[in-house]
C-alpha positions in Angstrom: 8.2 79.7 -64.5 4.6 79.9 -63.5 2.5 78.3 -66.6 -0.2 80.7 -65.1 1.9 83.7 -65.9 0.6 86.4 -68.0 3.4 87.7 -70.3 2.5 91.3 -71.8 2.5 91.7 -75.6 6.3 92.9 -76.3 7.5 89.7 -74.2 5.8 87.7 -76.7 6.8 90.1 -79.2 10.3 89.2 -78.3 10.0 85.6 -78.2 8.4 85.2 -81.6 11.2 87.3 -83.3 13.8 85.4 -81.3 12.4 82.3 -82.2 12.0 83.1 -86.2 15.5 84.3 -85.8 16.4 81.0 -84.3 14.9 79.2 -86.9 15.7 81.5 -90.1 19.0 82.6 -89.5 20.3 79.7 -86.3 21.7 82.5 -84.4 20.0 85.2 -82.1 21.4 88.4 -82.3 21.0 91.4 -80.3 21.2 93.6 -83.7 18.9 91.5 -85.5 16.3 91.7 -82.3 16.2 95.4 -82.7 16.2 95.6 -86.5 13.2 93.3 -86.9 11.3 95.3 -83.4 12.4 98.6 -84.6 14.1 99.0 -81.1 17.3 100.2 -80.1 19.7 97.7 -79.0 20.1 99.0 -75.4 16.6 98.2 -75.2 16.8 94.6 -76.3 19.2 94.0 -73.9 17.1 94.8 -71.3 14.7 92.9 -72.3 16.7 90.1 -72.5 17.9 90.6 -68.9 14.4 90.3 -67.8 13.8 87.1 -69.8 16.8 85.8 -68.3 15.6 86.4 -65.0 12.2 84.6 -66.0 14.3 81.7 -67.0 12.7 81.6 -70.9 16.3 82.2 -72.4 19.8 81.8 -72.0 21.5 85.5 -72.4 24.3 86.4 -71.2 26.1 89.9 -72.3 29.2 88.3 -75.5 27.7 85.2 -75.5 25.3 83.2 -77.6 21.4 84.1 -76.9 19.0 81.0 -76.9 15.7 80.7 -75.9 15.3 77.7 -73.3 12.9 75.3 -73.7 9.8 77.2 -71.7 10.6 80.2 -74.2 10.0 78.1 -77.3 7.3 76.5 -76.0 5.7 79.9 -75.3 6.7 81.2 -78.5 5.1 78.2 -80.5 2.4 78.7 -78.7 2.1 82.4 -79.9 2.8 82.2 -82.9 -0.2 79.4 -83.2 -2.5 81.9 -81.8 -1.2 84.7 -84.6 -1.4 81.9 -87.2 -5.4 81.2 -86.1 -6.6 84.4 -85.7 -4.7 85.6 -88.7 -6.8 82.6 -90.6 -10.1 83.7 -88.8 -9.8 87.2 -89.6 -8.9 86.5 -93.6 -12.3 84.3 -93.3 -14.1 87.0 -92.7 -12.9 89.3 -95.2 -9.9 91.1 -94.1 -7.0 91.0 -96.2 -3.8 88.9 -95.6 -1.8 92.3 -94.6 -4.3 94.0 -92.3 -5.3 90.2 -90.9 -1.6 89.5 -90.0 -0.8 93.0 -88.3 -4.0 92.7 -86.9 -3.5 89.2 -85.5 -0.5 90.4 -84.2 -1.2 93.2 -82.0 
């Protein structure tokens, strides 16, 4: 993949959840995808074909879902950026809530 690439927000979006499901729970699962995106799973899946395709995870439909190493590189790398400006914004006033859902969109 293209280091250059731009992903759009709900591509990160998806990574970070994958990735915190990853870590949290040691299993990605389409259900859990869509619980925590309030998404339907049809919609996950698609989303996971097109990650596939951008080689940033390993999904295949009734097998195991994995993000590859580019996806949690990416996702590390965005959830860095929602930790800092989550920090900044709580620095200047705004509560830990609003500074997180902030931070994140």
């Amino acid at each position: 993949m293209d280091k250059s690439l731009k992903l759009i927000k709900s591509v990160e979006d998806y990574l970070e959840v994958m990735y915190n499901l990853e870590k949290k729970k040691g299993v990605i699962k389409i259900k859990d995808i869509a619980s925590e995106m309030n998404v339907k799973p049809p919609s996950v899946v698609e989303a996971l074909k097109k990650l596939a395709e951008l080689d940033i995870v390993f999904y295949e439909p009734y097998k195991d879902i994995r993000l590859n190493v580019i996806g949690v590189e990416i996702a590390e790398e965005v959830i860095h950026k929602h930790k800092i400006l989550k920090n900044f914004l709580h620095i200047l006033g705004v509560d830990m809530r609003t500074a997180d859902e902030d931070a994140c969109s």
